[in-house]
PASEBA-141135 format. One record per residue (C-alpha): residue in one letter; x, z, y. Coordinates in steps of 0.05 Angstrom, whole numbers, plus 5000, padded with zeros to 4 digits. Layout:
N
aXZY ...
REM end
This chain:
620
x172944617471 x166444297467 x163444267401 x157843817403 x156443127424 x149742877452 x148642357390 x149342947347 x143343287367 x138442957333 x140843307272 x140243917307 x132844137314 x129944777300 x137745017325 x140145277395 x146344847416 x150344797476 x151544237513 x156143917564 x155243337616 x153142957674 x145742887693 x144242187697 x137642267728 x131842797744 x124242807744 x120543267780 x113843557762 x112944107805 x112844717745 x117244277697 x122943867710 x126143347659 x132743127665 x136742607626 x143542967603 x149442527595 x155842457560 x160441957530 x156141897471 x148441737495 x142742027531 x138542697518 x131842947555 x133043677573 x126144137595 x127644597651 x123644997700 x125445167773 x133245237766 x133444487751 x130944357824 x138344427861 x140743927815 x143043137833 x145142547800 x152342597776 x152843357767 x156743717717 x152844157677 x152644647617 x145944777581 x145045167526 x137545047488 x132844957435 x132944187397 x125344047387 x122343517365 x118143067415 x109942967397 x109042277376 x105841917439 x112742157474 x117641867429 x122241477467 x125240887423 x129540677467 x134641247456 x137341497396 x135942217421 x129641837429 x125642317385 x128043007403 x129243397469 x132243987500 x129244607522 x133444997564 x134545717561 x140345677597 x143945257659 x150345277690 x152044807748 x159644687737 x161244267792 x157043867840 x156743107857 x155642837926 x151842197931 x155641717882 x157540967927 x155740547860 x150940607804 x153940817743 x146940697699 x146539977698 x150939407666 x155439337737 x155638597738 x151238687799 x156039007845 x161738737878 x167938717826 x172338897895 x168739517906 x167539667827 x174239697820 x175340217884 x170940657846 x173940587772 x172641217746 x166541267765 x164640457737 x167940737672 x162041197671 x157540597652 x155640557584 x157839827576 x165239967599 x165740647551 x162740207498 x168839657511 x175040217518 x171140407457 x172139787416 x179239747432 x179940507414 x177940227351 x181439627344 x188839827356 x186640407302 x184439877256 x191139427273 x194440017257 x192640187198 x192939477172 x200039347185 x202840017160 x199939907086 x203039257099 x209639567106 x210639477172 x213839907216 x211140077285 x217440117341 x217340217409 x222539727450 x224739857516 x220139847589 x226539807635 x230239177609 x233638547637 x231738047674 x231737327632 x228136707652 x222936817601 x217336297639 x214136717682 x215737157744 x219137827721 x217738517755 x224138777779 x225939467789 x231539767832 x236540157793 x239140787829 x245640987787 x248140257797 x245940037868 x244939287872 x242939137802 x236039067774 x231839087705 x226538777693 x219638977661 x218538607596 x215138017597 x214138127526 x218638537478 x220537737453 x228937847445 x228238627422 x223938477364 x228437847339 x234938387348 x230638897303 x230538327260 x238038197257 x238338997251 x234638927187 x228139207200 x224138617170 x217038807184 x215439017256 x209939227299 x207739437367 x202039497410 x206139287468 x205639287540 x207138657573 x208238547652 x208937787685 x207437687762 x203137117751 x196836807781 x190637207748 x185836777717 x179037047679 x182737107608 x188537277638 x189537967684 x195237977737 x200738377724 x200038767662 x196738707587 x196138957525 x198138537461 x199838727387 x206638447373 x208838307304 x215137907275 x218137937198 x223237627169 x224637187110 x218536847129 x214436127135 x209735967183 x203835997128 x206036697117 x204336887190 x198336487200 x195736737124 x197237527147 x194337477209 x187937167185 x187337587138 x187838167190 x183037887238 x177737677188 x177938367165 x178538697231 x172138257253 x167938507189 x169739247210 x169039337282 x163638807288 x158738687236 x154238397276 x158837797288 x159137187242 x165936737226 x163136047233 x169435807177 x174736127127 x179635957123 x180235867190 x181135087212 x188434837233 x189634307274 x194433867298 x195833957372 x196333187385 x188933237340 x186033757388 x188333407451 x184732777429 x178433037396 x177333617438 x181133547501 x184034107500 x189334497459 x183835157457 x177634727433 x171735207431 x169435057361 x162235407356 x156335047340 x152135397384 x156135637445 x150136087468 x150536477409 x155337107422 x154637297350 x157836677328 x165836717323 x169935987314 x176736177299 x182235657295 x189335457289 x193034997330 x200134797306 x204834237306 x206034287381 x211833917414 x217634287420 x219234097494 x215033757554 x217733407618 x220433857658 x217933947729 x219934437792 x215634927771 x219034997708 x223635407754 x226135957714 x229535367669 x232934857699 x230334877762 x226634227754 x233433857748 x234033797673 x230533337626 x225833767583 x222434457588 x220434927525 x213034787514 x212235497496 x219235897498 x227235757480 x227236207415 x222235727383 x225235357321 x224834617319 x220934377254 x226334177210 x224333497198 x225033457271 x232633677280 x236133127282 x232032857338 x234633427389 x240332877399 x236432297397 x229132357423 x227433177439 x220633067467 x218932767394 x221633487365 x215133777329 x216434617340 x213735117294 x209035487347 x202235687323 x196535857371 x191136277353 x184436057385 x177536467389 x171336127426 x175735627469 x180736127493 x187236277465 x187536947442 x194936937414 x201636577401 x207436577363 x212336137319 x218836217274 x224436317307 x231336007316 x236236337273 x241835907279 x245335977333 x248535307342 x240935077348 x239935597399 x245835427446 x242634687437 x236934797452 x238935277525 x243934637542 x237134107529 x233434517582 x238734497632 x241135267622 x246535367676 x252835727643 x250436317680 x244036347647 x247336327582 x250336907604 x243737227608 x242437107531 x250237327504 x247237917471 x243537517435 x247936967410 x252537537394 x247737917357 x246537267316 x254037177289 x253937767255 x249037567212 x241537467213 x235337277170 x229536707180 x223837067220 x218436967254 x212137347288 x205537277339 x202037717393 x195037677398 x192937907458 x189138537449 x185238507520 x184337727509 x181737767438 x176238287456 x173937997524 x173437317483 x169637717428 x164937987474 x164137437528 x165437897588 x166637497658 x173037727667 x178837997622 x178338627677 x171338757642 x175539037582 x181239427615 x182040147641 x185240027713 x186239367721 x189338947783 x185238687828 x185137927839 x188338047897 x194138407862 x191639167883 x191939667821 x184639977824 x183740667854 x191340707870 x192240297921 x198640017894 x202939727909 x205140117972 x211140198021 x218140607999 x219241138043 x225641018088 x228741598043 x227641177979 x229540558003 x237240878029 x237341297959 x236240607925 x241240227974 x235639797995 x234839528059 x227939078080 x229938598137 x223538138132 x218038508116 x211238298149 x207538818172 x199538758169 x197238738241 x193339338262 x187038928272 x183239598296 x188239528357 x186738898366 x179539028375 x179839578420 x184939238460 x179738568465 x175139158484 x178539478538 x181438828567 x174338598580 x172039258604 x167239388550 x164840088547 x164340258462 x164540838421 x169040988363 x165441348298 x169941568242 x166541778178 x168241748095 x169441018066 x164640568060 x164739898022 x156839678048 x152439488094 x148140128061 x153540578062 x156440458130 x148140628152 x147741198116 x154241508137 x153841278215 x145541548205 x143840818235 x137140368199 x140439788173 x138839188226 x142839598276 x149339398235 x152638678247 x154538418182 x159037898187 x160537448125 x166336978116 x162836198093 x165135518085 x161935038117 x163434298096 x170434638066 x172434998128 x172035758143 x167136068190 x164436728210 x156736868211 x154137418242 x147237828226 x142938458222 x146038728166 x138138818139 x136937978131 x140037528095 x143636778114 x137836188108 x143135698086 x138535108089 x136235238171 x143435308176 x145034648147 x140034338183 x141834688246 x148434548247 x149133808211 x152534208159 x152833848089 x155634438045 x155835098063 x158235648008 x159436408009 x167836588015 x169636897957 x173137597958 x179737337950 x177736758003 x175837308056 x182537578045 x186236938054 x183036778117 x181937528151 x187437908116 x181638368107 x177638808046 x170138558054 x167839198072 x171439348134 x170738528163 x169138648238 x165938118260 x169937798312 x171637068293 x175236938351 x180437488322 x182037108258 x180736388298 x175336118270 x168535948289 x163636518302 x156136398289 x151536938304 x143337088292 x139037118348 x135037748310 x140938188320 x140538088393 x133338478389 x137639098382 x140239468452 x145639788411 x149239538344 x155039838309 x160039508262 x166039568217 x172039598264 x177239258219 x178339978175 x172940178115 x173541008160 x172440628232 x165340368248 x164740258327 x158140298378 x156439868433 x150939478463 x148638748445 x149938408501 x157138678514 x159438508448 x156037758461 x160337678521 x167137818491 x165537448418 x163536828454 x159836588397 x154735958385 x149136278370 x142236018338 x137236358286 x139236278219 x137236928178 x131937058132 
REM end
């Protein structure tokens, strides 16, 4: 096992020490060689001689040397190995690294999050993304710890479960013992921790895993997250929102002391308050929104119980009833508010809580309804069928036999630290996260069933759409028209760079087509893959007002295609094709042929007479 840790060494000189790790980058000065050794934990200079010369970025290495300190002029502040370095006595290549597609020694916000994610493990190298999966290391430890001297018991609730309209889209999963039924992945472990209330638990916990097939937003990742979930009984709602302040102030003061709360207690407000002051139900309550060391914490309660139900409510009445839960059907009316529920329901006040950090909501929760004549009123007022009632009979069961007041919240653990840290994207602070598009990074999930599977699971597909093989399609336009071309296959490649590099090309013999928008309709422009789009000339060109780059998802939408494999044949996806005068300079160009392994070679004007394109000159 390795013993020592590259932040360690400092405390090391004058001592001969082994170390393990990646070389992150090498200097060559003909009799010495420096290179910076890597590893999860910082950055070291090693000293070597000749045997360093066979080594590349990304290697694996063992060295075993002397810790010295540096002279004075040479001290390096930057690094907190800064003052020291390494000189090697002994090397060991372990394994060697071919040319890595992304750089892993820079923040990453640079590089394409399509082909970031692609790459995950080797973006996770990054110090900034260790540093996050770091701090949430930390922070379930911390949550941990909290909870269990507050007596709370951490329990694990099932992954495979039922399928409940819970207000989002559940994840269903074929079952093979009983062919035709389903579970469901938890949209959260909601109706298991209220029946480990009625089983007497009283203080629960979980850092739980949560899966909804909803729209991804930039607080909010598709598919799966992370929250803590936490209910107790013989409860108010000032015991909740008291305990989990309490956790959160302290958590805040422990994992980041550089960070300031801008109030304690935290604020509460009214939602009808926040809506009218603010706007918005998750006001962002920092005086100085620039500063990321500033924290503005705040509760919002007194929400309404139900809204006006609409046809995307469709998971409750289908749009046909009267009201909708505001946040879900297990929330307990205020009870003030209770006799309203047969007179006026969208008056009901309910006793949710939101917890807000930096104008995003970063966890919700309320008490619960224990009575189950409340219950069953409140399923009827949201236009439950009798079937759907069905769904909840465990419940309502479980109830009659006898249960306590309770009550709970789940912060989200993913959405409290990318609010803490103001990442982009709630992707910045997770593992393996789906794409925008749905993919699960470096898997390439999800995928087709083998026929096998699908008969073993008594499934049978009768309308799937099959992804036309646009590759085909290309070398059929090709052949049709007589075109004489040349097929290379080679590794992946995600860039312009890449696909040069790999088809040993200079880069304005590639045709780099980009997916735009011009006045709010798609278009394909075409250019040496060396220049760059002069969006004003175009404009002007063209009597174009706006024009505007396609985003990733956008270039899907339109091409059914990965940028990074985008051939550039508009007339293949029907929309307009533009294309630069410069690239007709070259005799021969090649381009991505519809697959990120398929690049194809022909000459200019060939591929001008089958694109039939308008073209001008519009690069830079």
């Amino acid at each position: 096992m390795k013993k020592l840790f590259i932040e360690e060494t400092p405390h090391k000189i004058g001592s001969e020490i082994e170390l393990y790790g990646w070389v992150d980058s090498k200097r060559d000065h003909k009799n010495i060689i420096f290179i910076d050794l890597r590893d999860r934990t910082g950055i070291v200079q090693v000293v070597g001689d000749q045997q360093f010369k066979e080594l590349n970025s990304e290697d694996v290495i063992y060295v075993k040397g002397l810790v010295k300190k540096r002279p004075e002029n040479l001290i390096n502040p930057k690094l907190k190995t800064g003052k020291i370095e390494i000189e090697a006595k002994q090397l060991k290549i372990i394994t060697k690294a071919k040319p890595v597609p992304i750089p892993v020694n820079t923040d990453g916000y640079e590089i394409d999050e399509e082909i970031r994610l692609k790459y995950r493990y080797l973006d996770l190298r990054r110090q900034r993304m260790f540093n996050n999966l770091l701090l949430k290391s930390k922070i379930t430890t911390y949550i941990r710890n909290y909870l269990t001297k507050e007596g709370f018991l951490e329990i694990e609730t099932p992954i495979l479960t039922k399928t409940t309209p819970e207000g989002a889209r559940d994840f269903l999963v074929p079952s093979r013992l009983q062919k035709g039924n389903f579970y469901a992945l938890p949209q959260s472990p909601q109706q298991y921790k209220q029946l480990l209330m009625v089983a007497g638990i009283e203080r629960y916990f979980q850092i739980a895993r949560c899966f909804r097939d909803e729209d991804p937003r930039k607080d909010r990742a598709y598919g799966e997250f992370t929250q803590l979930d936490l209910e107790m009984s013989f409860v108010t709602q000032e015991d909740i929102l008291n305990l989990t302040e309490d956790l959160f102030t302290k958590l805040v003061k422990e994992i980041f002391p550089e960070k300031k709360i801008q109030q304690i207690p935290w604020p509460r407000i009214s939602h009808d308050h926040a809506r009218e002051k603010y706007g918005s139900d998750k006001p962002d309550l920092r005086r100085n929104k620039k500063d990321k060391a500033e924290f503005a914490f705040a509760w919002i309660i007194d929400f309404p119980l139900f809204k006006e139900q609409s046809e995307e409510d469709y998971f409750y009445g289908s749009g046909k009833a009267k009201f909708a839960p505001s946040h879900h059907m297990f929330t307990a009316p205020h009870p003030d508010d209770i006799p309203l529920l047969d007179k006026d329901p969208l008056k009901v006040r309910g006793l949710q809580h939101d917890l807000v950090l930096n104008g995003f909501e970063v966890g919700g929760g309320s008490i619960r309804i224990h009575d189950p004549k409340i219950q069953k009123k409140v399923f009827e007022l949201i236009g439950f069928s009798e079937e759907q009632k069905k769904q909840f009979s465990h419940m309502i069961e479980a109830f009659s036999y006898g249960v306590p007041p309770h009550g709970g919240i789940a912060p989200g653990i993913d959405r409290f630290l990318f609010a803490a840290l103001g990442e982009p994207s709630i992707r910045e602070v997770v593992a393996f996260p789906t794409s925008s598009g749905g993919k699960t990074s470096v898997m390439d999930a999800p995928s087709d069933a083998s026929e096998e599977q699908l008969r073993e699971l008594g499934i049978t597909i009768t309308n799937k759409k099959t992804k036309p093989n646009l590759f085909n399609q290309i070398t059929e336009l090709l052949n049709e028209n007589g075109m004489e071309y040349k097929i290379l296959e080679h590794d992946p490649v995600y860039t312009s760079e890449e696909a040069a590099k790999v088809r040993g090309t200079q880069l304005k013999h590639g045709a780099k087509a980009l997916i735009m928008f011009a006045d709010k309709k798609p278009i394909m422009l075409v250019l040496p893959a060396d220049r760059k789009v002069d969006t004003k000339k175009f404009k002007s060109d063209y009597k174009v007002h706006d024009l505007r780059m396609a985003t990733a998802q956008e270039v899907r939408k339109v091409t059914n295609v990965e940028i990074g494999a985008l051939p550039p044949f508009g007339n293949l996806f029907d929309i307009p094709l533009y294309l630069d005068s410069k690239l007709g300079e070259n005799e021969t160009i090649f381009f991505n042929a519809g697959l990120h392994t398929k690049s194809i070679k022909m000459e200019y004007k060939d591929f001008e007479k089958v694109t039939k394109p308008e073209i001008g000159n519009f690069s830079v």
